[in-house]
GUNU-133838 format. One record per residue (C-alpha): chain; residue in three letters; x, y, z. Coordinates in Angstrom, 1 decimal, decimal comma. Layout:
! residues N
<atom chaine="A" residu="ALA" u="X" v="Y" w="Z"/>
...
! end
This chain:
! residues 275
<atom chaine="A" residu="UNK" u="0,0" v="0,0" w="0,0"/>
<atom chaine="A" residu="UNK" u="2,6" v="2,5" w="0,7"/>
<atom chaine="A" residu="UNK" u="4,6" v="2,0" w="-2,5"/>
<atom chaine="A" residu="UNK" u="1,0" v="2,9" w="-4,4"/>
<atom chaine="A" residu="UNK" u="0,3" v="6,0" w="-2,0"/>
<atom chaine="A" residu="UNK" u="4,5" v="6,8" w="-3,1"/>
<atom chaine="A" residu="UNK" u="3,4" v="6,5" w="-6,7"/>
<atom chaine="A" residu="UNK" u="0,0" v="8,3" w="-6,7"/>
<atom chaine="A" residu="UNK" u="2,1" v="11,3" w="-4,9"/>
<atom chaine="A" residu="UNK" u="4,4" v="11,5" w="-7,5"/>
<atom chaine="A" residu="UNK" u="2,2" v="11,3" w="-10,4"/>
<atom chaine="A" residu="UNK" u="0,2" v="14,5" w="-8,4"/>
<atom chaine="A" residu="UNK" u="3,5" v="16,4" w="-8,0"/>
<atom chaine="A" residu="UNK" u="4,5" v="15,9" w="-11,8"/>
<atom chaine="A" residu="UNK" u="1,2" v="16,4" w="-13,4"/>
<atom chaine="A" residu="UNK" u="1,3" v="20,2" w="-13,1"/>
<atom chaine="A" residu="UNK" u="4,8" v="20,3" w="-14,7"/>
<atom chaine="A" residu="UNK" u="3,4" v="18,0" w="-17,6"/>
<atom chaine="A" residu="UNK" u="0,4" v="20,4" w="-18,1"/>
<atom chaine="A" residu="UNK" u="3,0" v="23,4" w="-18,6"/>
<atom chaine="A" residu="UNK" u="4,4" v="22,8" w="-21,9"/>
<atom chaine="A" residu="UNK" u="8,2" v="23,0" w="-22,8"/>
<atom chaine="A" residu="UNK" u="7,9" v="26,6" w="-24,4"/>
<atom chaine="A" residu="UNK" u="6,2" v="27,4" w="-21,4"/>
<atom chaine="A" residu="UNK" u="9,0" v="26,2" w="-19,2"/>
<atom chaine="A" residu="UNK" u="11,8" v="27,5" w="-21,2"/>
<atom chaine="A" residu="UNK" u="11,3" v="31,1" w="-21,6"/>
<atom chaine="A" residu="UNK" u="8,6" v="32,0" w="-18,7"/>
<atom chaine="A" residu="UNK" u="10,5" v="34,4" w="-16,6"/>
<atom chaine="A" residu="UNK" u="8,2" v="37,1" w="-15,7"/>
<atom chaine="A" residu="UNK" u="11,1" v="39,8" w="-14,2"/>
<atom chaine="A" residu="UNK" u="12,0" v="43,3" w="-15,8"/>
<atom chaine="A" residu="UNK" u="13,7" v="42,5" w="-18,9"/>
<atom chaine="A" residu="UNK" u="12,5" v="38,9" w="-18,9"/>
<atom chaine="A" residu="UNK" u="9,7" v="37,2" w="-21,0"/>
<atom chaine="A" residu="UNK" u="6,1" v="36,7" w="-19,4"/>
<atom chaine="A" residu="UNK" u="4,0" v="33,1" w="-20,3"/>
<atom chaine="A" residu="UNK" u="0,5" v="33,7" w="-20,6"/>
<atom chaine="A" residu="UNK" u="-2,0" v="30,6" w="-20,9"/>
<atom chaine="A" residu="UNK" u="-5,0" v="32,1" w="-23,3"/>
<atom chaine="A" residu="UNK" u="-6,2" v="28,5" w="-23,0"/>
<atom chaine="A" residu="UNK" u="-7,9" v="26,9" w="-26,1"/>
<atom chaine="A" residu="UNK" u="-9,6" v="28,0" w="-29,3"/>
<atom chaine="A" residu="UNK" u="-10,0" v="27,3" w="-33,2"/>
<atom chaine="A" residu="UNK" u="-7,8" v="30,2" w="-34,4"/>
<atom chaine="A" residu="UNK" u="-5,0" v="32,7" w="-33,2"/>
<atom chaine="A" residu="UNK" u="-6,2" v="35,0" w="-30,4"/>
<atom chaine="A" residu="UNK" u="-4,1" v="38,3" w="-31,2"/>
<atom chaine="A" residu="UNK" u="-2,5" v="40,0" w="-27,8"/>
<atom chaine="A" residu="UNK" u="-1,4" v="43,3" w="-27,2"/>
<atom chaine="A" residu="UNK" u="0,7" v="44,4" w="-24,5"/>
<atom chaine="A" residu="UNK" u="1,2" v="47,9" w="-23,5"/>
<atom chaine="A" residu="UNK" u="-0,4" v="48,1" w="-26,9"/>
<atom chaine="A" residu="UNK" u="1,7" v="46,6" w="-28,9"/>
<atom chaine="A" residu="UNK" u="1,3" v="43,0" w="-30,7"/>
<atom chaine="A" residu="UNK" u="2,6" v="39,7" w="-29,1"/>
<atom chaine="A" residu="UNK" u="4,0" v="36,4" w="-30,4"/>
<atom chaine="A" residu="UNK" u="1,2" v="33,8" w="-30,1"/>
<atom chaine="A" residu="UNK" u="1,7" v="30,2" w="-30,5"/>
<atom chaine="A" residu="UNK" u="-0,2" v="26,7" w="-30,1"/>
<atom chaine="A" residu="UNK" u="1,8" v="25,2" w="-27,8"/>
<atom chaine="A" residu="UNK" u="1,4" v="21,1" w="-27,5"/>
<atom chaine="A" residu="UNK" u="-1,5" v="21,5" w="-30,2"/>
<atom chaine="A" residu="UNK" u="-3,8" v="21,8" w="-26,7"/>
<atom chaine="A" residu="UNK" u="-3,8" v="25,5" w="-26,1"/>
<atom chaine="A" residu="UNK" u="-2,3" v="29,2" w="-26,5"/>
<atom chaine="A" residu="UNK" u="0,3" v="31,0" w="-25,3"/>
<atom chaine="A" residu="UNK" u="1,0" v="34,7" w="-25,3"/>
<atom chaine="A" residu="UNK" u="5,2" v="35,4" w="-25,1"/>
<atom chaine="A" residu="UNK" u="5,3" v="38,9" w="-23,8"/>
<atom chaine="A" residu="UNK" u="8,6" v="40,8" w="-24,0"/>
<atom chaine="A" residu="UNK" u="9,1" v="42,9" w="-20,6"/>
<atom chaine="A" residu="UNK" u="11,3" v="45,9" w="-20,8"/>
<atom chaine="A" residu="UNK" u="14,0" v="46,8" w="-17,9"/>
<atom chaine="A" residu="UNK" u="11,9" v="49,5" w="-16,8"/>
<atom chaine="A" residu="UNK" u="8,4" v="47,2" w="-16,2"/>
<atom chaine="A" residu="UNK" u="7,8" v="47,5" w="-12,4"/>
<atom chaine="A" residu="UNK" u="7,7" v="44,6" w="-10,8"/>
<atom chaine="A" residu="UNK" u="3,8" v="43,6" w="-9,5"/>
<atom chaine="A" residu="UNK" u="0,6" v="42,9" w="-11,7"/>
<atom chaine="A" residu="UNK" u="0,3" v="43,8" w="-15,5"/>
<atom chaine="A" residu="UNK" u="-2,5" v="43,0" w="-18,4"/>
<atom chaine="A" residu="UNK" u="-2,6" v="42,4" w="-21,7"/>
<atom chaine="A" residu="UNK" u="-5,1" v="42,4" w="-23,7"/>
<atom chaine="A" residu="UNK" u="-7,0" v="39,8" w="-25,9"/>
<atom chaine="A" residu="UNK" u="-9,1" v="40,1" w="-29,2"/>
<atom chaine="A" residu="UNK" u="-9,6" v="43,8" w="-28,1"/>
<atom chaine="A" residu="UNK" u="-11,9" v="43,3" w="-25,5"/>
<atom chaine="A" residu="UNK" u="-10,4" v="40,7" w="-22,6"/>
<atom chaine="A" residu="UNK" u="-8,2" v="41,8" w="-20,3"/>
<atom chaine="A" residu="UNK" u="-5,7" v="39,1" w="-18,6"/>
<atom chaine="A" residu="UNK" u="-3,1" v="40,1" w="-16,0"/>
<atom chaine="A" residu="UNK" u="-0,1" v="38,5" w="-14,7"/>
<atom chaine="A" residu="UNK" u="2,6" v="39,2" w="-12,2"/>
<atom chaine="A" residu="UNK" u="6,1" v="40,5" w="-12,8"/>
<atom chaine="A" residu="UNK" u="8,6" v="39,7" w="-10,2"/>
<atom chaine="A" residu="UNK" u="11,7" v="41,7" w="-8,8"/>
<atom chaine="A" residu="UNK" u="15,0" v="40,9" w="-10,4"/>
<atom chaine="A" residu="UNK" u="18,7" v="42,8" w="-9,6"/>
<atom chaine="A" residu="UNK" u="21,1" v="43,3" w="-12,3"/>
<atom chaine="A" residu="UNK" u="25,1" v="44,2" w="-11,2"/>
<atom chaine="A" residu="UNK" u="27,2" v="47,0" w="-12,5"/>
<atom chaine="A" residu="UNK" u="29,4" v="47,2" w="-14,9"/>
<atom chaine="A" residu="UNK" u="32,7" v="49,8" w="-15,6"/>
<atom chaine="A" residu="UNK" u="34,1" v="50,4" w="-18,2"/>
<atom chaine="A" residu="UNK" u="37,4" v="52,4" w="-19,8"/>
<atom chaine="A" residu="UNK" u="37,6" v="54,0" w="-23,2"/>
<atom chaine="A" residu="UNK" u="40,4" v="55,7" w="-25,0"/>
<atom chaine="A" residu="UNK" u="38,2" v="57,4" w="-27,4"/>
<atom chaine="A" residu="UNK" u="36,4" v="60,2" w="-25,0"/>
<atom chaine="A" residu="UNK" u="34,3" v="60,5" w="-28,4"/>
<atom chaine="A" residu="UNK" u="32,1" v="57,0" w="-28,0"/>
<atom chaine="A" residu="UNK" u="31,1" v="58,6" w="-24,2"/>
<atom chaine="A" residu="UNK" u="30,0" v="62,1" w="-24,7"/>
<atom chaine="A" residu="UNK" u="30,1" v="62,5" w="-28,8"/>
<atom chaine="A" residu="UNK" u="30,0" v="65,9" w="-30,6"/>
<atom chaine="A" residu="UNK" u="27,1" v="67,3" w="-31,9"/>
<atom chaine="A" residu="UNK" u="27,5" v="66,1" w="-35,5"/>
<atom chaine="A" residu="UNK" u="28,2" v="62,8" w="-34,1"/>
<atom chaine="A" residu="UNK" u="25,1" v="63,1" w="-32,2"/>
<atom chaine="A" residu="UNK" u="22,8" v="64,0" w="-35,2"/>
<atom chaine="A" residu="UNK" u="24,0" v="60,9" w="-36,9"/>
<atom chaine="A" residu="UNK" u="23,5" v="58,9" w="-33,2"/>
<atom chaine="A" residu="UNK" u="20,1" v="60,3" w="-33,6"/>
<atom chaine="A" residu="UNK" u="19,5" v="59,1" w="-37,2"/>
<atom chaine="A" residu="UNK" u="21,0" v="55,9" w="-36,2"/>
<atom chaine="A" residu="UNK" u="18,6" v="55,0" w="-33,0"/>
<atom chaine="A" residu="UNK" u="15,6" v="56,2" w="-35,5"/>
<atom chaine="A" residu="UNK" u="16,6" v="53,6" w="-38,0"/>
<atom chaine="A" residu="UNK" u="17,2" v="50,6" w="-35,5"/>
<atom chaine="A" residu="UNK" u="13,6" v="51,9" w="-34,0"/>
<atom chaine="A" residu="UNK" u="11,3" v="51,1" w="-36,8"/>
<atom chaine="A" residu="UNK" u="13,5" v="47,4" w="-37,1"/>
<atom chaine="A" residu="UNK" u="12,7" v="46,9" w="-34,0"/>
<atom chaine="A" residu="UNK" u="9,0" v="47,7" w="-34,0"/>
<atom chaine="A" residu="UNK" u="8,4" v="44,9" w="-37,1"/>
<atom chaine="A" residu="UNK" u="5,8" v="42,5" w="-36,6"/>
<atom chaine="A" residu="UNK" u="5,3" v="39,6" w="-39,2"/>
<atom chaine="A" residu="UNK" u="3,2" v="36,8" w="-39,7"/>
<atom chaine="A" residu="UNK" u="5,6" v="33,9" w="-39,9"/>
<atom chaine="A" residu="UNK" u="6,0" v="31,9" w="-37,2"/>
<atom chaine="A" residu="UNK" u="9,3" v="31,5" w="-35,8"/>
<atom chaine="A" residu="UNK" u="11,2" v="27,7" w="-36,4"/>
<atom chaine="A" residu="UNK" u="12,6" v="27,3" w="-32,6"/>
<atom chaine="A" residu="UNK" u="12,3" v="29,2" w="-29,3"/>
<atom chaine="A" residu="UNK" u="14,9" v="27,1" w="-28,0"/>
<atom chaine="A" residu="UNK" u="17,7" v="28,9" w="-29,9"/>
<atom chaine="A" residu="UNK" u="20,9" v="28,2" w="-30,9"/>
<atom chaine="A" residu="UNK" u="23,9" v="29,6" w="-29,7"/>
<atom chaine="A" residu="UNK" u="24,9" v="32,3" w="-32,6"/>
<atom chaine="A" residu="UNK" u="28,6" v="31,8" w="-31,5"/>
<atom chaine="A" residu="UNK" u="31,1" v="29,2" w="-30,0"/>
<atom chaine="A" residu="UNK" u="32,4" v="30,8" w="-27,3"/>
<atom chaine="A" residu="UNK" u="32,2" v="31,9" w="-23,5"/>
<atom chaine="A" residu="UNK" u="29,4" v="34,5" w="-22,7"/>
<atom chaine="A" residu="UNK" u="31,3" v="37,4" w="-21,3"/>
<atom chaine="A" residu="UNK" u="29,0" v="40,7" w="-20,1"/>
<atom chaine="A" residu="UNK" u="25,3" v="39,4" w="-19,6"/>
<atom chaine="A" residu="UNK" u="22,1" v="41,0" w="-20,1"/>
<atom chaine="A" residu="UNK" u="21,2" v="44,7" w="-18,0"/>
<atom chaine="A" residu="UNK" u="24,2" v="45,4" w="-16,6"/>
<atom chaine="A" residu="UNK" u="24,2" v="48,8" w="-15,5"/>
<atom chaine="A" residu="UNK" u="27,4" v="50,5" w="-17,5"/>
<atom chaine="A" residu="UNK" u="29,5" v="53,5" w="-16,1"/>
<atom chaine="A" residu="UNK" u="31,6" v="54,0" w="-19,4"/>
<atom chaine="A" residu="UNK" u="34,8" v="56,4" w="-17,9"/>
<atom chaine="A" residu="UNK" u="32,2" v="57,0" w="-15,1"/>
<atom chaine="A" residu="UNK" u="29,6" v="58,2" w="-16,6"/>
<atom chaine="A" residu="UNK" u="26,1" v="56,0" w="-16,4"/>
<atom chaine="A" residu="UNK" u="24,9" v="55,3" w="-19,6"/>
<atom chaine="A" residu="UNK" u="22,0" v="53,1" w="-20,9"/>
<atom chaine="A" residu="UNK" u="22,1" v="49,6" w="-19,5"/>
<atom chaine="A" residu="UNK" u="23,6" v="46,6" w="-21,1"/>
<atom chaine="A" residu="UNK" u="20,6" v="46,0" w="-23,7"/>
<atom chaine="A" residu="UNK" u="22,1" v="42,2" w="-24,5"/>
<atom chaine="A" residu="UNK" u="24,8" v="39,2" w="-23,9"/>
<atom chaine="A" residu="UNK" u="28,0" v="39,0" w="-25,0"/>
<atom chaine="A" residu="UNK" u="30,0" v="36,5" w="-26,2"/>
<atom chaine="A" residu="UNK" u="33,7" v="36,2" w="-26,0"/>
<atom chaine="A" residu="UNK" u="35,1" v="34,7" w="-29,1"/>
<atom chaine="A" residu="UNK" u="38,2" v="35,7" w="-31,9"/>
<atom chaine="A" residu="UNK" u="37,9" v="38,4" w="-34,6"/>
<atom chaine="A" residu="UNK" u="36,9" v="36,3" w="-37,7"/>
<atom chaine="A" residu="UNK" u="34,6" v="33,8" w="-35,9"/>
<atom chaine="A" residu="UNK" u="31,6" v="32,7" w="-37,5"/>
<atom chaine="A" residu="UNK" u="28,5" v="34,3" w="-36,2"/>
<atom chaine="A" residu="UNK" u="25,4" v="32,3" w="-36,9"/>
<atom chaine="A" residu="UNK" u="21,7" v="32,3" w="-37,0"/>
<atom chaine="A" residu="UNK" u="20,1" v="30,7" w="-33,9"/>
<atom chaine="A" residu="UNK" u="16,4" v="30,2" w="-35,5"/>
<atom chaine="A" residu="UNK" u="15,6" v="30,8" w="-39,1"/>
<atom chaine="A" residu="UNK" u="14,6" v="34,3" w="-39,8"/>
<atom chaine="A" residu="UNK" u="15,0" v="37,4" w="-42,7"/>
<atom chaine="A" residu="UNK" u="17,6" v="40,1" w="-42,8"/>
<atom chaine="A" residu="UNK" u="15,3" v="43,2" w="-42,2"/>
<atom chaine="A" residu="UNK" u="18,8" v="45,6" w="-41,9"/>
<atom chaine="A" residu="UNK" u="22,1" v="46,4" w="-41,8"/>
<atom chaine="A" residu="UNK" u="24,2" v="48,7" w="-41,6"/>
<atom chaine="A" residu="UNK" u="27,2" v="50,8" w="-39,9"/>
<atom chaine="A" residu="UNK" u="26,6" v="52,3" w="-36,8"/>
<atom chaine="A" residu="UNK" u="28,4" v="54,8" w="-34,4"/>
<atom chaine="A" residu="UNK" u="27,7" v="52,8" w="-31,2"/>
<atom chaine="A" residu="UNK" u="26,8" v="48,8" w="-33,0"/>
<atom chaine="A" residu="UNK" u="29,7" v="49,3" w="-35,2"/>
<atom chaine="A" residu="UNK" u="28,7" v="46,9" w="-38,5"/>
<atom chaine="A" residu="UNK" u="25,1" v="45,3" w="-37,7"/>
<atom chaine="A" residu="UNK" u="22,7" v="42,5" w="-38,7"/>
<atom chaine="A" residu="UNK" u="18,7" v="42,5" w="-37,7"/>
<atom chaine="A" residu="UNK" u="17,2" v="39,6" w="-38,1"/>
<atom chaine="A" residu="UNK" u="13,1" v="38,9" w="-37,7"/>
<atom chaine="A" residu="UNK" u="12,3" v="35,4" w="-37,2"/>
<atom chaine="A" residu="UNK" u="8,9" v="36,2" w="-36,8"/>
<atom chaine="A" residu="UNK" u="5,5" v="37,9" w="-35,0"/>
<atom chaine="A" residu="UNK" u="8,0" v="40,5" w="-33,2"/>
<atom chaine="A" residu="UNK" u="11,3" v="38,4" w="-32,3"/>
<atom chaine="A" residu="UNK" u="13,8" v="39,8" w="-33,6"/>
<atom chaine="A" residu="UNK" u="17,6" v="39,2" w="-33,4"/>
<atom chaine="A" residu="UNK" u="20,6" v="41,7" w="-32,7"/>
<atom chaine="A" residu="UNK" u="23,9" v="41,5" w="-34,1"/>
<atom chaine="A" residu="UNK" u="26,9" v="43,8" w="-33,3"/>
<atom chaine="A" residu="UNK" u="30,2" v="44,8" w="-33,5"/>
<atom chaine="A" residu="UNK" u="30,7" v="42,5" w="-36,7"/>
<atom chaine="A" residu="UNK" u="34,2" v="42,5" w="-38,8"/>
<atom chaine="A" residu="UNK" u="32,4" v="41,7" w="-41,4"/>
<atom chaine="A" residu="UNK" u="28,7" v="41,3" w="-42,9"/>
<atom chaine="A" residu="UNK" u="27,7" v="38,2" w="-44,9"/>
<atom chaine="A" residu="UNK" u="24,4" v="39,0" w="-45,6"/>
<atom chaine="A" residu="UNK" u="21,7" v="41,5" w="-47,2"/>
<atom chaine="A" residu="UNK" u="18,8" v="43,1" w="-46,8"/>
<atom chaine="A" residu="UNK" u="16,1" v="40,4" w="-47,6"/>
<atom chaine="A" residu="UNK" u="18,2" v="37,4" w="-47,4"/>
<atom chaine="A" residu="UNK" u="16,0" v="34,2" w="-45,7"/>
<atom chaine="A" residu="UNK" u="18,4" v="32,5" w="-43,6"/>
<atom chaine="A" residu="UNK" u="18,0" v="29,3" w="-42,5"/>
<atom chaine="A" residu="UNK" u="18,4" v="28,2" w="-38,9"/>
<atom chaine="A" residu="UNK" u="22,4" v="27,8" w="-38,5"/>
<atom chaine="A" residu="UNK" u="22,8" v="29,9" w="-41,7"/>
<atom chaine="A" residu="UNK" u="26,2" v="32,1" w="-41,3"/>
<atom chaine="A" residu="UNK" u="25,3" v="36,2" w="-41,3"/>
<atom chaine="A" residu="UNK" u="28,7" v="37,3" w="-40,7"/>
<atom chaine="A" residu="UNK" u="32,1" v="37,5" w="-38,8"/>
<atom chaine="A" residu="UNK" u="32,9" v="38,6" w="-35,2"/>
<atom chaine="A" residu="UNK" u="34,8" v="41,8" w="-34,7"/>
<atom chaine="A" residu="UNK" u="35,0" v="45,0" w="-32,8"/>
<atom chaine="A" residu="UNK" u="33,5" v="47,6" w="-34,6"/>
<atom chaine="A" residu="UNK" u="31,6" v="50,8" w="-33,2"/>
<atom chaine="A" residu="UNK" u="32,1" v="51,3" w="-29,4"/>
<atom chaine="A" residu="UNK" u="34,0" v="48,2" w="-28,2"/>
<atom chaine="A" residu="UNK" u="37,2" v="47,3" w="-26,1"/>
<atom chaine="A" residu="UNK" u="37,9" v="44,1" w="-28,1"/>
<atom chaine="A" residu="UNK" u="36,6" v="40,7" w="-30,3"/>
<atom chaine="A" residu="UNK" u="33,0" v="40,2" w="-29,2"/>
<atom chaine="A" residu="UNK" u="29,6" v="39,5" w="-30,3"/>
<atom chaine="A" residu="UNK" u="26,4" v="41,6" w="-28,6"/>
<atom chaine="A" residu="UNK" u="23,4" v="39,7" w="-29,6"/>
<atom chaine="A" residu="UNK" u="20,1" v="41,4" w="-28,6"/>
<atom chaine="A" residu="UNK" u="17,0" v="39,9" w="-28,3"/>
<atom chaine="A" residu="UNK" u="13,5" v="41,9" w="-28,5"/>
<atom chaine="A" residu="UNK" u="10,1" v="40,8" w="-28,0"/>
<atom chaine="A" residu="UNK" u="7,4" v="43,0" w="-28,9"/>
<atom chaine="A" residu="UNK" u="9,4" v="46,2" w="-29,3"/>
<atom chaine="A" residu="UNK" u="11,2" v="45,4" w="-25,8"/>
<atom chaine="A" residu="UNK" u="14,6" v="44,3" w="-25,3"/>
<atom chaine="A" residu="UNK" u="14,7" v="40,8" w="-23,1"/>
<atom chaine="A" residu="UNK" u="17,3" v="38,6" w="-22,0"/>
<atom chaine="A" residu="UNK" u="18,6" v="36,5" w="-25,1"/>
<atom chaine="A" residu="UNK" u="20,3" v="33,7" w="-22,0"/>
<atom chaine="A" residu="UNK" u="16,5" v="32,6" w="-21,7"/>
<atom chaine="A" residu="UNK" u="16,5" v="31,6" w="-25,3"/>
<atom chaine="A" residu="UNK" u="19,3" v="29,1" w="-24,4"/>
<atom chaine="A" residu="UNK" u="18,9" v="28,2" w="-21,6"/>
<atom chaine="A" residu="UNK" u="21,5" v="30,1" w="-19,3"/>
<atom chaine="A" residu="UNK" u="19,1" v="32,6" w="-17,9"/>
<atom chaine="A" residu="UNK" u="19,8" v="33,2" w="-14,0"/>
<atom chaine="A" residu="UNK" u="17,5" v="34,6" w="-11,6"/>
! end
């Protein structure tokens, strides 16, 4: 009898973690700058979501039920928050607290902390042009949510770091990096198109890449660019060369991750996110 009471207990304690699907347990880590999980539950079609109105990814997750994947910025207080469904329902879920370290940092050109005025119309022109990238929302469905790794290599500075650069706060560390040697291949992790590139004054040489209903990829700091405007890469699909380009102290890659407009922690894609 008590080998059957042992059993029934653990078939109770694992039922709730086989009711929350893998997606679910993967990327649901409801903190400022983290990703939010919400169960719509079922239906025949897509529900569409908005958050802080703008659109969120939506999939069918175990062919059993929906699932809105809502990007939280760094600035989202922690405590409740809603979205909204269809235009009508309002759901809410809670955010919790999360504290990210500092990070300082010394640069020999006095130029990438406080630039001139030229270099801060074309700064200007710059953010502008990553906005709108930033802001796309397709149709297609992205390929994986358990990415790939775009790089081999150790990650280095993670994700909202608050940066002092020669002292001076500036905006906090928007993504991961990953320490690896000028030259080394930088991947896709999911399949996705090039929606731009480009040169920047801060990114240095940069790749965007939309793998679909507002997730979009981040690449920075390139030595080289292998791909153009357009281009469908295919999950693993080479986009160009690690380097240090724009403001950087040496060979790394800066992937960002953004969700709905908001820029999350790309380690919960892998795996490596910690609390």
């Amino acid at each position: 009898m008590s080998r059957l009471l042992t059993l029934m207990l653990v078939f109770c304690l694992a039922a709730p973690a086989q009711a929350e699907g893998f997606i679910s347990r993967l990327l649901n880590k409801p903190v400022p700058g983290g990703v939010a999980v919400v169960d719509l539950g079922p239906a025949t079609s897509a529900p569409t979501v908005r958050y802080q109105n703008k659109p969120v990814l939506v999939i069918h997750e175990d062919g059993q039920r929906w699932i809105a994947i809502v990007g939280l910025p760094l600035t989202t207080r922690p405590g409740p928050q809603e979205i909204t469904l269809n235009g009508t329902t309002t759901l809410s879920f809670e955010v919790g607290a999360k504290h990210y370290a500092e990070q300082r940092i010394t640069l020999k050109n006095q130029e990438q902390v406080t630039p001139n005025p030229q270099n801060l119309k074309r700064i200007e022109r710059e953010l502008a042009e990553q906005t709108r990238a930033y802001q796309q929302f397709s149709a297609r469905q992205p390929s994986n949510l358990l990415f790939d790794k775009p790089v081999k290599g150790p990650l280095s500075s993670p994700f909202g770091l608050r940066r002092f650069f020669n002292g001076e706060e500036r905006n906090p560390h928007s993504g991961l990096d990953f320490a690896a040697n000028s030259g080394t291949p930088i991947k896709a992790p999911a399949a996705g198109k090039v929606i731009l590139t480009g040169s920047y004054f801060f990114n240095g040489n940069t790749v965007f890449v939309d793998h679909g209903q507002g997730l979009i990829s981040m690449f920075c700091h390139l030595s080289a660019i292998d791909v153009k405007v357009g281009d469908e890469l295919q999950r693993g699909a080479v986009l160009g060369k690690v380097g240090a380009t724009g403001r950087a102290t040496g060979p790394h890659l800066h992937w960002n991750v953004s969700l709905n407009d908001a820029r999350v922690d790309p380690a919960i894609f892998i795996g490596a996110f910690t609390p």
